[in-house]
C-alpha positions in Angstrom: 36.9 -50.6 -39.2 34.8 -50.9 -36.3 37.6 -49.3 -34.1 38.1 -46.6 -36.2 33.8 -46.0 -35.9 34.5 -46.1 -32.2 37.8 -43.6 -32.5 35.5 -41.7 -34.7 32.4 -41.4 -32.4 34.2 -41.0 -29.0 35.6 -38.3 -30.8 32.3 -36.6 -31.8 31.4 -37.5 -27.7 34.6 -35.5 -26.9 33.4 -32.3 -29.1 30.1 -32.3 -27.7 31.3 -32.6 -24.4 33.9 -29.5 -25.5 30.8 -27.4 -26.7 28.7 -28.1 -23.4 31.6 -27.2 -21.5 31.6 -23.7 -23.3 28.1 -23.3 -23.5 28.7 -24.0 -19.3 31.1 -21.3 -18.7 29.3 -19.0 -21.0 26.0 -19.3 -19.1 28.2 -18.8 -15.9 30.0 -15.9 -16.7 26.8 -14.3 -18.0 25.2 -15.3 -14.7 28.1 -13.8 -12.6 28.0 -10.6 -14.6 24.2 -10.3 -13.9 25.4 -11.2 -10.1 27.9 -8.4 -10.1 25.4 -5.8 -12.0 22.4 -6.7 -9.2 24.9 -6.2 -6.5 25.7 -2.6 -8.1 22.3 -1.9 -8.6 21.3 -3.1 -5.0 24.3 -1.1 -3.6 22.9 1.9 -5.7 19.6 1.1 -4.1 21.1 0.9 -0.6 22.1 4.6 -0.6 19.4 5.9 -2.2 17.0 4.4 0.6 19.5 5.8 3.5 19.8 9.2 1.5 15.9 9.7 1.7 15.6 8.5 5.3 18.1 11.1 6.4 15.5 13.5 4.2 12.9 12.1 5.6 14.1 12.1 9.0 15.3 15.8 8.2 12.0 16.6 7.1 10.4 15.4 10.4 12.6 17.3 12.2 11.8 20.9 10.7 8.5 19.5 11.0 8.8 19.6 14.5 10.7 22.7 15.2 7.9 24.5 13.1 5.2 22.9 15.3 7.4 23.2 18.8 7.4 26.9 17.8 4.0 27.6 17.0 3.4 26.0 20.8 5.8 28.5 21.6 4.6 30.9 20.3 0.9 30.4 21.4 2.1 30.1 24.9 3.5 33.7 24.8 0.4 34.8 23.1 -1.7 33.7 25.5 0.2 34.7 28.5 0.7 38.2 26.9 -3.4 38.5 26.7 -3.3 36.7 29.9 -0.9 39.4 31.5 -2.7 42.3 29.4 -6.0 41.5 31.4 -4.6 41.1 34.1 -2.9 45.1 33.7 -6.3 46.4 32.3 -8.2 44.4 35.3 -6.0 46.5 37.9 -6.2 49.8 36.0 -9.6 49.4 36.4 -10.1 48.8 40.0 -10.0 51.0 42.4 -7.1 51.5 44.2 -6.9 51.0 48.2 -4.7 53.0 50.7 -3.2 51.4 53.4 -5.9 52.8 55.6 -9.0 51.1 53.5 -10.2 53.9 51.8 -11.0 54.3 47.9 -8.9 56.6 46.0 
């Protein structure tokens, strides 16, 4: 009697231990799937970052073509006024001879 009590509970020890041990791999399949979907997500995540640097740096770049530009354009503005006055200044002024006299 008392052998078959311990025959009888080592077996209830040996199901319990049984049920852990697929409640274990449960929980660690469940935990590698949530591995495998964050490493998706953080690979999705990756190349969405990179894509909008290369926008942003895109971005900056027009930026300063459209600003190196304006400069440019300035600077040929102002030397066309600069060049302007300088052709009105001259029409302006009397013109010398070689020998020092007005015309």
């Amino acid at each position: 009697m008392a052998q078959e009590a311990r025959a009888k509970e080592a077996e209830l020890k040996v199901g319990e231990l049984d049920s852990r041990c697929r409640l274990a791999e449960r929980r660690l399949r469940s935990a590698m799937r949530g591995l495998e979907e964050s490493a998706c997500r953080e690979a999705e995540l990756q190349r969405l970052l990179e894509e909008s640097l290369d926008q942003n740096r895109e971005g900056v770049r027009e930026e300063f073509k459209a600003i190196i530009k304006e400069a440019l354009e300035s600077s040929v503005n102002l030397l066309g006024f600069a060049l302007l006055d300088r052709g009105d200044g001259e029409a302006r002024r009397p013109r010398r001879s070689g020998h020092g006299r007005v015309h």
